[in-house]
N, C-alpha and C positions, 0 to 999 in steps of 0.2 A: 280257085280262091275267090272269096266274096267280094268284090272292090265295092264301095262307098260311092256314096254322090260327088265328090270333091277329090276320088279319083285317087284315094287311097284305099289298100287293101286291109280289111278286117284285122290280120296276124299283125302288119307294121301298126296299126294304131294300138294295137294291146304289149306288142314289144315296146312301144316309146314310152306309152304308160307304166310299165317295168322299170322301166329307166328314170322318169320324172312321175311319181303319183300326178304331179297335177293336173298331168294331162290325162287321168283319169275322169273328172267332171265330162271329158266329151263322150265320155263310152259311159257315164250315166245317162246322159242324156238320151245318147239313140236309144237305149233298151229301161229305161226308168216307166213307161206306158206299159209296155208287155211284162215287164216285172210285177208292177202294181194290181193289172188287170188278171192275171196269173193266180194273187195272193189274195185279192179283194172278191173271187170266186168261193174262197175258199177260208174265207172266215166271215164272223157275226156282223161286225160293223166297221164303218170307215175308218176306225183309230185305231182298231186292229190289224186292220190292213196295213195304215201310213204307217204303225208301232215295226210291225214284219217288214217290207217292204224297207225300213229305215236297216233295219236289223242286216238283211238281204246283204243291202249294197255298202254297212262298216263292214260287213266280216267280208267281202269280195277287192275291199281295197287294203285289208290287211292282211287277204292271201294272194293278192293279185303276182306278187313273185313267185309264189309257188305254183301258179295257171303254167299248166303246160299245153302249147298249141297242140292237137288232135285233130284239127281239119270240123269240126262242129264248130256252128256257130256261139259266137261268147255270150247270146243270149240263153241256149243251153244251159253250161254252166251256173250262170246267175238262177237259172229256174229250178235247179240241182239245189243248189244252195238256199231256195225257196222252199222247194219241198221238205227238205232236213228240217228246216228253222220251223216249219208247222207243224210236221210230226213230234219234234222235240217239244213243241209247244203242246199237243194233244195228248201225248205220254205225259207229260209233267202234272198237264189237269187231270188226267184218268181217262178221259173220253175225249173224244172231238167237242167244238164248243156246239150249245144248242142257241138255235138262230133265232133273234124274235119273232114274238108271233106263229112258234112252231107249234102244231099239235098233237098230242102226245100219240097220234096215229102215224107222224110223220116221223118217228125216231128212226125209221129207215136210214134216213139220211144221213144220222150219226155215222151209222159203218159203211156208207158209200163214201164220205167225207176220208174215214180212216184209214180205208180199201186205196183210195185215191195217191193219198202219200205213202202208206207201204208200197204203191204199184212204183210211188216214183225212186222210193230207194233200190229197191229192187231192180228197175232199170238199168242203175249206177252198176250194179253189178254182176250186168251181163259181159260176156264177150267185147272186148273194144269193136268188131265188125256186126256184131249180132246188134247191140246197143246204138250204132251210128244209124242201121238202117230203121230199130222200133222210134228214133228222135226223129230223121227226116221224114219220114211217113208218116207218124202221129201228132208230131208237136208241127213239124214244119206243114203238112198236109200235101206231099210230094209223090207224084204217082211211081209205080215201078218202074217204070219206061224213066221216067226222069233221078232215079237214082240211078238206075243202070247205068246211063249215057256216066252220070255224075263221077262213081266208082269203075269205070272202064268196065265191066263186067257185064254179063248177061241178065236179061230179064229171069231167067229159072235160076239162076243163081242168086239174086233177090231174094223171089219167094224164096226159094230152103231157107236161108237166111234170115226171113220174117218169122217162119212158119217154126224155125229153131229156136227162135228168140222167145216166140209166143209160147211154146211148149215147157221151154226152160221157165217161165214168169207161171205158168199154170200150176209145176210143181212144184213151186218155191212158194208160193200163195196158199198152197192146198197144205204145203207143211207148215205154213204160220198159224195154219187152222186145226188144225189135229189136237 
């Protein structure tokens, strides 16, 4: 379990926020930087970002009762919630937005942008074990060795578990594209 600087664990400070929203502002605060930093990659300008990024953390304190603990970190979820809210925002325009200053040889980056939030839905619905291990590895950047230890489990138990995860996202990606 992740304990905090002040010597509380992660799960108890999002249970009490359950309990009292207002003690949600503290659990904005620790992950409000990595939220922002998350969504402002991944759109045109800074008021689109602060616009998402606002968006983000209303609709996480008006699901915040329905958050059920799962041992991932609450900044997961919030980045969960991130991805959605720009996907939903890039379906809605027809395309990813186009970034200033782009040039019309760099329209690549339209569907790397697009690629990027379908990769992150998709994640959402993997395996709950397959999906813990592509978040701590990728998002958190945590070696095998150090999930293993984490999940009581073996390093080869890992990879298949990576290697299953990546497989399953390969074919899910290649049938969004067909």
């Amino acid at each position: 379990m992740k304990v905090l600087d002040n010597g509380v664990d992660e799960h108890s400070r999002i249970a009490a926020a359950q309990q009292d929203p207002a003690l949600f502002a503290e659990l904005y605060e620790r992950n409000f930087d990595r939220v922002y930093a998350y969504v402002a990659r991944r759109v045109p300008t800074r008021q689109d970002a602060e616009d998402v990024t606002s968006e983000v953390f209303h609709e996480a304190l008006r699901s915040l009762s329905q958050f059920e603990w799962r041992g991932l970190p609450f900044a997961a979820w919030l980045l969960g919630i991130a991805g959605k809210r720009l996907a939903n925002r890039w379906r809605k325009n027809g395309h990813a937005p186009r970034f200033a200053g782009e040039e019309p040889d760099e329209i690549g980056m339209e569907s790397s942008i697009e690629e990027t939030a379908l990769l992150s839905q998709l994640v959402d619905e993997l395996q709950p074990d397959q999906r813990l291990v592509i978040q701590r590895r990728f998002l958190e950047q945590k070696t095998l060795r150090e999930i293993a230890q984490e999940l009581g489990r073996s390093e080869g138990a890992i990879k298949q578990l990576q290697f299953r995860a990546l497989q399953n996202l390969r074919e899910k990606m290649g049938k969004r594209y067909v």
